[in-house]
C-alpha positions, 0 to 999 in steps of 0.5 A: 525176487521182491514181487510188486504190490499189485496196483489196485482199484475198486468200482461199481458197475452202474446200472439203470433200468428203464420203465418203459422197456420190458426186462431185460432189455431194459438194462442199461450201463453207465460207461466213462470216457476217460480224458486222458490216454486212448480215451478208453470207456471203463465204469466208474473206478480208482486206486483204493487210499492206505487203510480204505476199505474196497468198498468205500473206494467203489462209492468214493470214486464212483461219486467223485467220477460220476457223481453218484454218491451212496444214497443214489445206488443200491448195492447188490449182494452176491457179485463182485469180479476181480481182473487182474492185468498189467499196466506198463509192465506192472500187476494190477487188480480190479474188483467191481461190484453191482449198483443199480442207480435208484432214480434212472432219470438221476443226472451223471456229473463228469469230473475232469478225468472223463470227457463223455460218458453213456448208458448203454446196453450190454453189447454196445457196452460191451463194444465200447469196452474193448478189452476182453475182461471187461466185456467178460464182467460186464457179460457176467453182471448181465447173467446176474441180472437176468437170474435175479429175474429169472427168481423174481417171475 
C-alpha cells in the first residue's frame, strides 16, 4: 500500500494585546473567514512550496492572507502544535506557531481567499473555530501565554 504524503500548511496564531485591559484578558486573536466552502474561521495559513521551510510558509502565508508580514510580529519561542486531519479523505498536517503582532493598532489586509476576519478573545475564538483541534491549540496557545505571565510577575 503506497501511503499518501500528508498535505501540509504552516501558520501563525496571531495575537494582539490590549493596553487598556489588564493581562490576560487582554489577549486577542486574529481569525480569518475563509470566502470559499462552509466560510470556516481559521488563523492565517497555507500549504508549505517544495523545498520551503515551515517557517517561512508560516510568515509567507500569514502576510499574503492577512497582510502581516515579519517585521509586524514577533515569534515566540517554545511553542508550536501540530494537528493532524483528513481532507476529503486525505491525511493533512498543520503546524502553528505563536506571533504577537507588535503594534496592536496595525491594520489586517484580507486577500481574496477570506471575506471577513476578527480579533477575538479565546472563547469567542474558540466558538468561531468549530472544530475541536483547533479550539484545543488556540486553548494551549492561551496557557502559553498565561505561564509566560505567571514568570514575568
Amino acid at each position: 500500500m503506497v501511503r499518501e504524503m500528508a498535505l501540509r500548511a504552516c501558520g501563525f496564531i496571531v495575537f494582539r494585546r490590549l493596553a487598556v485591559v489588564p493581562p490576560p484578558d487582554n489577549i486577542e486573536y486574529l481569525l480569518l473567514q475563509t470566502s470559499y466552502g462552509e466560510h470556516h474561521w481559521t488563523p492565517p495559513k497555507g500549504h508549505v512550496d517544495p523545498g520551503e521551510e515551515d517557517l517561512i510558509t508560516a510568515l509567507r502565508e500569514t502576510k499574503e492572507e492577512a497582510g502581516l508580514g515579519a517585521e509586524q510580529l514577533q515569534v515566540l519561542d517554545g511553542f508550536v502544535q501540530e494537528l493532524r486531519y483528513e481532507v476529503r479523505g486525505r491525511p493533512k498536517e498543520v503546524l502553528y506557531w505563536l506571533a504577537e503582532l507588535r503594534d496592536p493598532g496595525t491594520a489586517v489586509t484580507l486577500s481574496d481567499e477570506h471575506q471577513d476576519y476578527r480579533w477575538a478573545r479565546v472563547e469567542e475564538a474558540c466558538t468561531l473555530a468549530q472544530y475541536k483541534d483547533l479550539q484545543d491549540t488556540l486553548r494551549a496557545a492561551h496557557r502559553h501565554l498565561e505561564a509566560d505571565l505567571d514568570k514575568q510577575q
